[in-house]
C-alpha positions in Angstrom: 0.0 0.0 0.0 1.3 3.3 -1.0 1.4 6.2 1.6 -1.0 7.9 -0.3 -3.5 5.6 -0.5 -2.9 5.3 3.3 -3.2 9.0 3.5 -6.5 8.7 2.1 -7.9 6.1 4.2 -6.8 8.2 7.1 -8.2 11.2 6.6 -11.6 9.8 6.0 -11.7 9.0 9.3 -13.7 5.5 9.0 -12.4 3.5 11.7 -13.1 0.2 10.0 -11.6 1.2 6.7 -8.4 2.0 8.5 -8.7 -0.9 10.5 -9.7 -3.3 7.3 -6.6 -1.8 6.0 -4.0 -2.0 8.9 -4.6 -6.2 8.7 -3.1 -6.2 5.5 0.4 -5.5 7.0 2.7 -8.0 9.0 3.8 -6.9 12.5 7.2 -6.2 11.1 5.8 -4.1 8.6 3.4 -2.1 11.2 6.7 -1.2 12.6 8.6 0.3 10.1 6.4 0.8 7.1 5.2 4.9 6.8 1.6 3.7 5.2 1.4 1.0 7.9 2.8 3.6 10.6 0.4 6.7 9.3 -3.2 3.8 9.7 -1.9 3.0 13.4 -1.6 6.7 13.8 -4.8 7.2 12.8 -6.3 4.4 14.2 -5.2 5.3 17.8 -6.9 9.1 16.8 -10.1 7.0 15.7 -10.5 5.2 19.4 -9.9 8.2 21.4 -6.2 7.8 22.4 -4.6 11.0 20.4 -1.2 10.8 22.5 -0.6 7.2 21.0 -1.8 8.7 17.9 1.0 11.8 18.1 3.8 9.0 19.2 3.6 7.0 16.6 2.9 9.7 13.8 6.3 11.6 15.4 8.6 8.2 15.6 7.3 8.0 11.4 8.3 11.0 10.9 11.6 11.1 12.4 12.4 7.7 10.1 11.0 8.8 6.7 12.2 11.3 4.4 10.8 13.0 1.0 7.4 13.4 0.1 6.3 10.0 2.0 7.4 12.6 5.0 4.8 15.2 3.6 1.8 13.3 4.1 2.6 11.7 7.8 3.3 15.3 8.5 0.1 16.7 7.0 -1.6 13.9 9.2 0.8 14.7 12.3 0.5 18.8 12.4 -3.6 19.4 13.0 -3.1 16.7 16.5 -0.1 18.8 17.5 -1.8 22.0 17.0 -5.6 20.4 18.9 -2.7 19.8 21.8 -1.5 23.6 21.5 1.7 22.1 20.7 2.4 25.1 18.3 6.1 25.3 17.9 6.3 21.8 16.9 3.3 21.9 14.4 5.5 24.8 13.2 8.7 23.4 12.7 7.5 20.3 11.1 6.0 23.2 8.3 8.9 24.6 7.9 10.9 21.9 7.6 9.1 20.8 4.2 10.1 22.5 1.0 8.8 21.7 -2.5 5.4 20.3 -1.1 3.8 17.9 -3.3 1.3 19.6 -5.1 -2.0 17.3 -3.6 -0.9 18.6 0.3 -0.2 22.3 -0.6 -3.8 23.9 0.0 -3.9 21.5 3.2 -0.3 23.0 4.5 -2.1 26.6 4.0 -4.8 25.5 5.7 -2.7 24.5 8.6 -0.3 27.6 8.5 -3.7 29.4 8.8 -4.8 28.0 11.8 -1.6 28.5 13.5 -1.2 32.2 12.9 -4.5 32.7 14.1 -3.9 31.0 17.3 -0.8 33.3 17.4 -2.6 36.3 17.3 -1.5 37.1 13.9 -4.6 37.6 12.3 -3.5 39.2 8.8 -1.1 36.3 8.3 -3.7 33.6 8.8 -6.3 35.3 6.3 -3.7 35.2 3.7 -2.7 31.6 4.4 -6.4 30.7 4.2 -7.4 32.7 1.0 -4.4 30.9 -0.6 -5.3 27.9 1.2 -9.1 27.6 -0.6 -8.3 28.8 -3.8 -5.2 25.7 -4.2 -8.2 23.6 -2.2 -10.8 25.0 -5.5 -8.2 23.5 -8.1 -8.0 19.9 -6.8 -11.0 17.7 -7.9 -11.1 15.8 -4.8 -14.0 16.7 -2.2 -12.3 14.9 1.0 -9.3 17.2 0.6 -11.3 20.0 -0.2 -13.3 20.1 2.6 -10.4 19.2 4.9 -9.2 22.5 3.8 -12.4 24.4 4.1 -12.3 23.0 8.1 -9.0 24.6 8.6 -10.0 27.6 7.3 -12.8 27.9 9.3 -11.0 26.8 12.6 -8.7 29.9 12.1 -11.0 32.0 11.5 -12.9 31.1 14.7 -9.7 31.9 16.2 -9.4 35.2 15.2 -13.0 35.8 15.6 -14.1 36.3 12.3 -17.1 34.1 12.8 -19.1 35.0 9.7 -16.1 33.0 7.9 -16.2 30.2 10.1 -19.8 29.6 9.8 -19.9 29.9 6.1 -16.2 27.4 5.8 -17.4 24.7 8.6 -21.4 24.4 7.0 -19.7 24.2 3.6 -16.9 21.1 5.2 -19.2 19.4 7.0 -22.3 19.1 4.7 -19.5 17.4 2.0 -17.7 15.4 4.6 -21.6 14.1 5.2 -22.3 13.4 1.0 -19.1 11.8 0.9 -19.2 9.4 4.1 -16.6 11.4 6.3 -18.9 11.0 9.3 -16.5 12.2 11.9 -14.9 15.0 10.0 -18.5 16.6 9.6 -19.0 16.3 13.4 -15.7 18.5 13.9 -16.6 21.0 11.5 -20.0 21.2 13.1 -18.0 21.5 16.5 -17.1 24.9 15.2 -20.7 25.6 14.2 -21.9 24.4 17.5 -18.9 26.8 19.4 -19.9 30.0 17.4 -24.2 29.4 17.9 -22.8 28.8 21.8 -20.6 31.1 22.8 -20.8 33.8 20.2 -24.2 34.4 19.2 -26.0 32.9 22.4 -28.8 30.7 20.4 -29.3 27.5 22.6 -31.8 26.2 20.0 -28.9 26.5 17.5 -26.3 25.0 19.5 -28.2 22.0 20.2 -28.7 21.3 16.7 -25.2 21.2 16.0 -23.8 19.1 19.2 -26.7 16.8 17.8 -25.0 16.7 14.3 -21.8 16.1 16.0 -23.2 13.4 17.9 -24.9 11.5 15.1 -22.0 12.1 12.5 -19.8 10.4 15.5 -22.4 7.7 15.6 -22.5 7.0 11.8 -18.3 7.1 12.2 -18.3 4.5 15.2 -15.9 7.2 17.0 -17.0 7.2 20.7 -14.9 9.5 21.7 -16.4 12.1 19.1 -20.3 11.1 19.7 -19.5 11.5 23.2 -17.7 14.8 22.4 -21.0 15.9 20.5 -23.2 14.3 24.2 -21.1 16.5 26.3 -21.9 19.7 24.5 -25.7 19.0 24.5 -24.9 17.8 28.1 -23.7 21.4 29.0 -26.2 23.2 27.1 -28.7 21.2 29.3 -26.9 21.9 32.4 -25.8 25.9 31.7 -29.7 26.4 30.4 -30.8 24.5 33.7 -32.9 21.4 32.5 -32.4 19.1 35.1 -34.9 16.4 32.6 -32.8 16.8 29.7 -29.8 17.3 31.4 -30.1 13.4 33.4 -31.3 11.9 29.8 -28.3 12.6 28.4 -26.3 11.6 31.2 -27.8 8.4 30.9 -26.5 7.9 27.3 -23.4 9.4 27.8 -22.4 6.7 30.9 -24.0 3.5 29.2 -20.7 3.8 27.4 -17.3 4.2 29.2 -16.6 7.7 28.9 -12.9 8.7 27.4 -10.7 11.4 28.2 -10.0 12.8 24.8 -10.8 16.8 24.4 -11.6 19.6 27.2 -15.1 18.4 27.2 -14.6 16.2 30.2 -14.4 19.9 32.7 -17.9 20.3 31.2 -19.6 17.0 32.3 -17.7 17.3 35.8 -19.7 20.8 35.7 -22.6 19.7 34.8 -22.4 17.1 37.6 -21.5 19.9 39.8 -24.3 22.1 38.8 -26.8 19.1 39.7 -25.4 18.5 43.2 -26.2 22.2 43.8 -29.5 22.3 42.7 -30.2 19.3 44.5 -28.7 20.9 47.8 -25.6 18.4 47.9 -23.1 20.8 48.7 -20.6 18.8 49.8 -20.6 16.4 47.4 -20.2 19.4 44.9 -17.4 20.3 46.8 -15.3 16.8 46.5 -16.0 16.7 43.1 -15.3 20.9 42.4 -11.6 20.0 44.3 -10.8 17.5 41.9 -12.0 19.0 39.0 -9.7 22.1 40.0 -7.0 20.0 40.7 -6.7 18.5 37.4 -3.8 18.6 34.8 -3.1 21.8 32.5 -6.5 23.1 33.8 -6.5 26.7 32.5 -6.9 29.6 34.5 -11.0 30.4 33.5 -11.8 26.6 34.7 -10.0 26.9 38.0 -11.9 30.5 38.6 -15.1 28.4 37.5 -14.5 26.4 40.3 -13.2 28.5 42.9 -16.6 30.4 42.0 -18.5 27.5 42.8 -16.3 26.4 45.8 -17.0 30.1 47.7 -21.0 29.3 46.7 -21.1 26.3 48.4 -19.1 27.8 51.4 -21.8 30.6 51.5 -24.6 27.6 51.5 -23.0 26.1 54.9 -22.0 30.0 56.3 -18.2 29.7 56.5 -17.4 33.1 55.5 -13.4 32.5 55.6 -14.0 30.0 52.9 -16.2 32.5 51.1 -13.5 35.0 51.5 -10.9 33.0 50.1 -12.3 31.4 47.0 -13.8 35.1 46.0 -10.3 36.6 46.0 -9.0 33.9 44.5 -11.5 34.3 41.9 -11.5 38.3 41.5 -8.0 37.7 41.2 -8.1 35.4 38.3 -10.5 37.2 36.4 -9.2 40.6 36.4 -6.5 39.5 34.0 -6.6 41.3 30.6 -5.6 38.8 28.1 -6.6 36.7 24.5 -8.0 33.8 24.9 -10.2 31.5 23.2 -13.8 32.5 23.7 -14.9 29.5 26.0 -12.0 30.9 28.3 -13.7 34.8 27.9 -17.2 33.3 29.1 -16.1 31.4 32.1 -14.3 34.2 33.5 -17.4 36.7 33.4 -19.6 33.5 34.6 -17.2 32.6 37.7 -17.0 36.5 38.3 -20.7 36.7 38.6 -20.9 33.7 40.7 -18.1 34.9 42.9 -20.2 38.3 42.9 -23.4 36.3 44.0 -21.2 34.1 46.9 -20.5 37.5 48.0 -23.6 39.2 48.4 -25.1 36.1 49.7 -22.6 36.0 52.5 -23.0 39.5 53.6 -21.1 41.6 51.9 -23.1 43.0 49.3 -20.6 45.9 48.9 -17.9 43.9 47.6 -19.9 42.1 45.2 -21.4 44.4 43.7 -18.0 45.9 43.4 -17.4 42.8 41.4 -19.8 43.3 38.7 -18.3 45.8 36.8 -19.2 46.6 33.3 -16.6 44.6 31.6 -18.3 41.3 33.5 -21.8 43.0 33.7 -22.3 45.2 30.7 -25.8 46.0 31.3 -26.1 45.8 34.7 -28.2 43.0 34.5 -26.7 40.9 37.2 -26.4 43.8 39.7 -30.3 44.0 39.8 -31.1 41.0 39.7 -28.6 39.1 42.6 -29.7 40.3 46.0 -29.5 38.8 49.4 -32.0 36.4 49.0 -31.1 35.1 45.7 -31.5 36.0 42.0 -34.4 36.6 39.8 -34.2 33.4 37.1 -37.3 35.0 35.2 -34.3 37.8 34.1 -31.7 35.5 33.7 -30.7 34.5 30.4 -31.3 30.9 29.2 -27.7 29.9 28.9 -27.3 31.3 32.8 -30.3 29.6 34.1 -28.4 26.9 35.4 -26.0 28.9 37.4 -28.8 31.2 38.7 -30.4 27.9 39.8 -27.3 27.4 41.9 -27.4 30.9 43.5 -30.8 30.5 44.7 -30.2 26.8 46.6 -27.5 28.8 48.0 -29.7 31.3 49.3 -32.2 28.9 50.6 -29.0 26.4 52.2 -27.1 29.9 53.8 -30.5 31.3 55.3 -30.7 27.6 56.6 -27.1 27.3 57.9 -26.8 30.8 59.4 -26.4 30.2 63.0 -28.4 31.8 66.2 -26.1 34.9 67.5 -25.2 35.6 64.1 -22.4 33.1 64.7 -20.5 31.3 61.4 -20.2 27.7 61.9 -16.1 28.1 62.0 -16.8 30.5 64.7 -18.8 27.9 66.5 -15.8 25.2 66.1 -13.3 28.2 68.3 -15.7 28.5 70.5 -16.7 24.9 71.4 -12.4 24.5 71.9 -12.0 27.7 74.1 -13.3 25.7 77.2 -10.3 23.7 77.3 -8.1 26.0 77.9 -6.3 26.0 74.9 -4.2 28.6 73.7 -5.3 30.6 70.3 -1.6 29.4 67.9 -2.5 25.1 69.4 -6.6 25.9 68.3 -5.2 27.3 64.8 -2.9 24.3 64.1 -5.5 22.0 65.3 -7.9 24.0 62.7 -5.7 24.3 60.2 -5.9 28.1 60.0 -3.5 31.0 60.7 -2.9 32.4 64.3 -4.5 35.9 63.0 -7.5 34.2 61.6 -8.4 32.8 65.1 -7.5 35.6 66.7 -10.2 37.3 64.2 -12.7 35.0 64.9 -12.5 35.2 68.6 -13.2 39.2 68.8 -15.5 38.5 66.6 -17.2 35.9 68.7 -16.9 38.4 71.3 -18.6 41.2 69.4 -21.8 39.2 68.6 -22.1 37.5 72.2 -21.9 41.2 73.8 -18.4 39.5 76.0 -15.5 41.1 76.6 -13.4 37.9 77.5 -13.1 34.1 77.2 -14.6 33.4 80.6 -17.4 35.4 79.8 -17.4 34.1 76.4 -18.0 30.2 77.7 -20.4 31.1 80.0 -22.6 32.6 77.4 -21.9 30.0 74.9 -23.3 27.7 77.8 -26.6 29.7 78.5 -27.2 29.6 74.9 -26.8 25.7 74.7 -24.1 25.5 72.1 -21.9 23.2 74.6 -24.7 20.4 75.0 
């Protein structure tokens, strides 16, 4: 088999066509051979396992030369650029002169996606105009709308999203005439990003994570039908449909689910949103520590979560908790930077939820502080969040599932908020001041810092009318918190 014709069987995608064709070679030959080499590739790609996929498409390339290099390149560059692993996609580029004429438009197509993710926006329109008009000349449809899905992935990234809606519809409805099932569901990924994120249409969206889900169903790729069930899965979860939201669930668990793409943060999320509505705060809370905790979690996910994390603090009344995670929070999001627009909209939505933990907790000043008009251009949020919760019939749809959130938080803290007006960490001091115990052995025991206890303790004092301990733990008795 040439590495053309494997070239073509790869980038078709069909995960039985490149297996069909893999069993042709002997083991020795799957070892050293660039055709056999470029199927395995793409066969690890096809069953959700894209490092294998990059290994074995990088050792190929390191051991082949000429235009045979060309094509494993071609197939090797869009992974490394998925992984952001730009300066290699790069250099593998540049490292190809006198490109055989069949991968030119798709090298274009590549360059353009690169600049844009560089922030050099005038560079990657010229790469994809030159990149569509070699893609016109070739009369083959599977590398023509490769092309066109390039061109439309760097022109999502430098937010020209006319262009990418008009590229990606054009790629995917050919990759679906010609069979490319799970090409079409990435090129209605980008469809399904810019009806999300960009022109807020929930109707829209989910027709498009339901192409992607179906075109990865028609491809046998789970990873990409579950890719396409995650993204109705957050729509369900972000709009607050608890109904649809479980269905899905259900589908998306009957199968193991992989770890391929960033859509795993979103169905941790939407597990997290759930717990909340349903008033399991501390189950959010395990699961919103793991999530934060993961690996090359971006800045905009952690603030998610620390968002969350001081919500669920205000639901049980531990203000220092609250304090912490909304710093932690209006520290992350007051960065100015580019990013990709999922990043933009988690930072406004963990700053209004770190607004919300806020005001919820009692300090209403520095919330609303919070919501300034880069985060809360209208000043939507800032009438609608008060004390006792948030108005869902203002909300918009793709916020309803956070504002559902909010308002179990209002209903858990109004709950949780003790007699005296004493936090339950205040209640832990003062149930250890009996023994005796000195204020630096109560914060090691508690975990917290000698000043923190220290604040706690006058502030015990204030709201018990005391001036000392003694005092203190004699009113503390009268009021029963000792039984």
């Amino acid at each position: 088999m040439t590495i053309e014709s494997a070239y073509a069987v790869g980038t078709r995608g069909l995960l039985v066509e490149v297996e069909h064709h893999l069993d042709r070679f002997t083991a020795v030959q799957r070892m050293r051979d660039p055709a056999a080499l470029s199927l395995r590739g793409m066969r690890a790609v096809l069953v959700g396992d894209v490092p294998t996929g990059i290994a074995v498409l990088r050792r190929a390339t390191e051991h082949t030369h000429g235009f045979t290099r060309q094509y494993l390149v071609d197939l090797l560059v869009p992974l490394l650029v998925m992984t952001e692993d730009l300066d290699a996609a790069e250099r593998l580029l540049d490292a190809e002169t006198d490109v055989v004429d069949d991968l030119q438009a798709a090298y274009l197509g590549s360059r353009s996606v690169i600049a844009a993710r560089r922030g050099d926006d005038h560079a990657s329109s010229l790469y994809a105009a030159e990149a569509v008009s070699a893609a016109r000349q070739l009369d083959e449809p599977n590398m023509v709308a490769r092309v066109l899905q390039r061109v439309a992935l760097g022109a999502f990234f430098r937010e020209d999203y006319t262009t990418a809606q008009e590229r990606a519809l054009e790629a995917a409805r050919t990759f679906e005439r010609i069979g490319a099932f799970r090409h079409a569901a990435l090129a209605y990924s980008i469809l399904y990003a810019v009806a999300y994120g960009v022109i807020g249409s929930p109707d829209v969206a989910r027709l498009y994570a339901a192409r992607m889900t179906t075109n990865g169903e028609r491809a046998g790729d789970a990873s990409v039908q579950q890719m396409g069930l995650v993204a109705q899965m957050d729509i369900a979860a972000e709009g607050g449909d608890q109904k649809r939201l479980g269905s899905i669930r259900a589908r998306l668990l009957a199968n193991p689910l992989t770890e391929q793409y960033r859509e795993r943060f979103q169905f941790v999320l939407a597990e997290v949103l759930a717990s909340c509505w349903a008033q399991r705060f501390d189950e959010a809370r395990a699961m919103l520590v793991n999530l934060r905790a993961g690996e090359n979690r971006s800045g905009p996910d952690r603030a998610v979560c620390d968002a969350l994390l001081a919500n669920c603090a205000a639901a049980s009344w531990d203000l220092d908790d609250v304090r912490h995670y909304t710093r932690s929070v209006f520290s992350k999001t007051a960065e100015h930077v580019h990013e990709p627009l999922f990043d933009v909209r988690r930072r406004q939505i963990a700053r209004i939820l770190a607004a919300a933990a806020s005001i919820l907790s009692g300090d209403a000043a520095r919330g609303y502080r919070a919501l300034s008009p880069r985060f809360d251009p209208k000043g939507l949020f800032a009438r609608i969040i008060t004390a006792n919760g948030i108005d869902e019939r203002q909300t918009p749809e793709l916020m309803l599932g956070y504002a559902r959130v909010i308002n179990a938080v209002a209903a858990a803290a109004r709950a949780s908020r003790p007699k005296a007006g004493l936090t339950p960490a205040e209640l832990r001091v003062l149930r250890a001041l009996p023994a005796g115990t000195t204020l630096n052995r109560i914060a090691s025991e508690f975990g917290k810092s000698p000043k923190t206890v220290e604040r706690q303790v006058q502030s015990i004092y204030g709201k018990l009318h005391v001036s000392n301990r003694a005092q203190a733990v004699q009113r503390a008795r009268e009021l029963g918190i000792y039984a």
